[in-house]
Legacy VTK file of the C-alpha trace (Angstrom):
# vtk DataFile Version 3.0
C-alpha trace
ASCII
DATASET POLYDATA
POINTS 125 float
96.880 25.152 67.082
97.320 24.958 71.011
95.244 21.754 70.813
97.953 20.317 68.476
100.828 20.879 70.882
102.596 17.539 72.435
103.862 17.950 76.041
106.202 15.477 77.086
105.472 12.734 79.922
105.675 15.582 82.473
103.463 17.817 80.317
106.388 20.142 80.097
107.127 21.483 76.514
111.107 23.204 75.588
110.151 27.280 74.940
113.058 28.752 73.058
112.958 32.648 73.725
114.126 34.716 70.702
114.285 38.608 70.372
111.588 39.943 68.022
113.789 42.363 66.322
117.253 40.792 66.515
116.443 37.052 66.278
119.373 36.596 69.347
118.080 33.549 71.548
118.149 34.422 74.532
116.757 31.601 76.993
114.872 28.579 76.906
112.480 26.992 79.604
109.730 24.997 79.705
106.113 25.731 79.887
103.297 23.223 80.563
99.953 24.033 79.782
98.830 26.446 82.560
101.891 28.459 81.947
101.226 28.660 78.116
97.438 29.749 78.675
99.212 32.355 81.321
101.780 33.491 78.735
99.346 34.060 75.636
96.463 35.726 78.253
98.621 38.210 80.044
101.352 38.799 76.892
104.066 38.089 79.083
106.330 34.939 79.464
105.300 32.405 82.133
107.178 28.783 82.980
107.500 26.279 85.044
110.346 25.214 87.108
111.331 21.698 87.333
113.638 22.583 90.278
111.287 24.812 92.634
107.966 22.771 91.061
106.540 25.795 90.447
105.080 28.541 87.761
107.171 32.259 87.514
106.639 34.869 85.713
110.079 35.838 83.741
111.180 38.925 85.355
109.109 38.938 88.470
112.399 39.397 90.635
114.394 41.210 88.153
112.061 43.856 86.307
113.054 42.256 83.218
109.956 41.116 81.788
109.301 39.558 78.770
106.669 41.067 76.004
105.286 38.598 73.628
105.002 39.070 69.952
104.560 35.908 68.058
104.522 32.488 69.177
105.070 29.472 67.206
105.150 25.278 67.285
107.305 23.537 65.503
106.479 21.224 62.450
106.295 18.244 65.282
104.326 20.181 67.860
106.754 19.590 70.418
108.894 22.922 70.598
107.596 26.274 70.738
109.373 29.713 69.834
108.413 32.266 71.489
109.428 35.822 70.032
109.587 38.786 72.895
110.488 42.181 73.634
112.872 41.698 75.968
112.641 45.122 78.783
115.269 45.755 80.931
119.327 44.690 80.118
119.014 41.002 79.915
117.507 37.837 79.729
119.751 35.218 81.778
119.890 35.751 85.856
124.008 35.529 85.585
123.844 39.003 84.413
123.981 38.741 80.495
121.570 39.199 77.897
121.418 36.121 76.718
121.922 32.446 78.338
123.721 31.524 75.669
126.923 33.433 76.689
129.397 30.797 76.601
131.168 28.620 73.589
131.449 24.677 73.979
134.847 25.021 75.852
133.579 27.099 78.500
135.064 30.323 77.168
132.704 33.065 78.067
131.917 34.774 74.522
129.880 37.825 75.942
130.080 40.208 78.482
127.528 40.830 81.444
124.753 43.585 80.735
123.323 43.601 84.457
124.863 42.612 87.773
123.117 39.797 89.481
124.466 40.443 92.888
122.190 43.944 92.464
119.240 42.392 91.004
119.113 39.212 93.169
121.327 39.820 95.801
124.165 37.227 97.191
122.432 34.062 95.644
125.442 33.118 92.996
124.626 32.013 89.792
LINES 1 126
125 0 1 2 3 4 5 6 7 8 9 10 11 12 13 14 15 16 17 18 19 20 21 22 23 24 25 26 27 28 29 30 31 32 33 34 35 36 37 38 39 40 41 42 43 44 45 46 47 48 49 50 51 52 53 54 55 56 57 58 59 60 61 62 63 64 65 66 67 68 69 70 71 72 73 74 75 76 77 78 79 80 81 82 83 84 85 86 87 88 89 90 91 92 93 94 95 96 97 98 99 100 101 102 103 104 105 106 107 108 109 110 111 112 113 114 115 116 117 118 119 120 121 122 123 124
């Protein structure tokens, strides 16, 4: 239940964002509870950033929006999982599909879907 969830001392919970059909991870975030209520009433992912202190909507720059199918809370009510459709090529703004893109030794282990230069223009990664 939403009432059940525990937010941190922020009131910022961890959303880990899974493909529906595949069961990749492709991203986590963190939602507080405006962005949750925003997420479950429009079906599409919403956050808050802890570096710009604000609320976006994932893909509002990009295109690549996020459909929701199923979310879920842990067994300690203090991680959600959040399964989407993910539209458009990928999920992370480097220009893969996933965030998750590199091993433990830095070694990039996937190849870029989307170029972020084109999506974002010259901001870097």
């Amino acid at each position: 239940m939403i009432s059940d969830i525990k937010y941190d001392d922020k009131g910022l919970i961890p959303a880990i964002i899974q493909d529906y059909n595949t069961g990749e991870v492709l991203m986590m975030a963190y939602m507080n509870e405006t962005s949750l209520k925003k997420t479950i009433d429009t079906g599409y992912t919403h956050f808050w950033s802890r570096s710009r202190q604000k609320y976006w909507k994932k893909g509002e720059t990009s295109g690549h929006v996020q459909e929701v199918k199923e979310i879920l809370i842990d067994c300690d009510a203090d991680t959600l999982l959040i399964k989407v459709i993910q539209h458009g090529p990928g999920a992370c703004h480097t220009g893969h599909r996933s965030c998750f893109y590199r091993d433990v030794d830095g070694t990039e282990i996937a190849e870029k879907v989307f170029s972020e230069e084109d999506v974002y223009g010259k901001r870097g990664s």
